[in-house]
N, C-alpha and C positions, 0 to 999 in steps of 0.2 A: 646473390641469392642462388642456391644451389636447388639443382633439380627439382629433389624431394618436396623440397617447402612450396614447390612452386606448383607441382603436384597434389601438395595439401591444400595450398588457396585454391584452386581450379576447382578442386571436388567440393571443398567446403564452398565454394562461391555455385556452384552448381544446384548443391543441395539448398541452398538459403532462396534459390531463383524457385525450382519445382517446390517449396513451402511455399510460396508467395503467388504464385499461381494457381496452388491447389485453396488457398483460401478466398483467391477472386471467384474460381470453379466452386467450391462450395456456394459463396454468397450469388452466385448466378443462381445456380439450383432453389435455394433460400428466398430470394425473390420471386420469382415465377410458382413456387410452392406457395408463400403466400397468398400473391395475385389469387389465384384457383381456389386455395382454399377460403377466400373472399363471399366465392362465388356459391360452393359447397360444401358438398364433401370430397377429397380425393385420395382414389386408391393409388397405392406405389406399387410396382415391381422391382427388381433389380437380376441382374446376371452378369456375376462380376467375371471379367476377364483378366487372365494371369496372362497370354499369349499374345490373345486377340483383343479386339474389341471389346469393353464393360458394356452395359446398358443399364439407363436407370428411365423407368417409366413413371409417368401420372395420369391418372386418369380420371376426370371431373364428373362426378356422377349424380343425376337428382334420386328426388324422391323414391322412384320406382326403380334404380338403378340403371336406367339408360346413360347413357356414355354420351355426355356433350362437349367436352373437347382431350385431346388426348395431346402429353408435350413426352419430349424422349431428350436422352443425354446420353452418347454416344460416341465412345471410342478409344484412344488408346496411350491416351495421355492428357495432362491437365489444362489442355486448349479447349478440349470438346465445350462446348455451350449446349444451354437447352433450346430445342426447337419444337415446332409443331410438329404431327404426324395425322396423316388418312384415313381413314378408311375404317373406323372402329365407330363412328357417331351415330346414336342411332339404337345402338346395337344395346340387350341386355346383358352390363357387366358377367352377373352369372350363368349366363348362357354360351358363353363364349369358349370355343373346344378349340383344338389345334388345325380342324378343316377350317375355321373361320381364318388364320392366319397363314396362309401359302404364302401370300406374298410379299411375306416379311421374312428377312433373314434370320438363322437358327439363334441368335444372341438377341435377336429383336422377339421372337418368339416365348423363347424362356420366361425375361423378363416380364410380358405381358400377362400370360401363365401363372408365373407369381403375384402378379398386384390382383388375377382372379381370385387365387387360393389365400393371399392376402385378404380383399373383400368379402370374401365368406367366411374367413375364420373370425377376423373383427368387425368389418363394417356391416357386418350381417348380423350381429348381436351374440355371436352362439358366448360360450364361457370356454377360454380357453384352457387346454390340462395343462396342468402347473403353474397356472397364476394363482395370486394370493388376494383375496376376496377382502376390501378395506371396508 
């Protein structure tokens, strides 16, 4: 076996590893999305990273829109799992500005940012421009 070939099994054996990882990483996700969404409703965010760290937020919301539990997925390759996170419970989803989050890093921020402007665009009932009315 000559180099190249061995070069071609390596990458192709690489690539078939990170597909197989990235669909345990999805069903991670897909489970714990469930779970919550069991529970309610849940807003997502996301802030995808090409360099750094991605972020994908959820966030479990009642009636009123208070924030009772909040899970994050985080980082830079297809190990990340979801976990819990702090310090949002409590709090009303649409209320929530960029002072509320200092203590979160700027990729943890975005993302949560998004699941607000997510929240208000659809879990808020408005109509969004350019959907198709069935």
């Amino acid at each position: 076996m000559n180099s190249i070939s061995g070069l071609i099994i390596l990458g192709a054996s690489m690539w078939i590893l990170n597909f197989l990882f990235g669909l345990i990483q999805i069903k991670n996700f897909n489970k714990n999305y469930i779970e919550m969404r069991r529970l309610g409703r849940v807003a997502i965010g996301r802030k995808k990273g090409y360099f750094q760290a991605g972020t994908v937020v959820m966030m479990l919301i009642d009636e009123e829109g208070k924030i009772l539990l909040s899970k994050k997925m985080q980082g830079l390759t297809v190990l990340a799992r979801v976990k819990e996170f702090t310090g949002l419970e409590g709090k009303n989803i649409e209320d929530i500005t960029e002072d509320d989050l200092k203590t979160y890093n700027k990729s943890m921020k975005a993302a949560i940012l998004d699941a607000v402007n997510n929240y208000k665009t659809f879990g808020g009932g408005e109509a969004v421009e350019g959907a198709v009315n069935n």
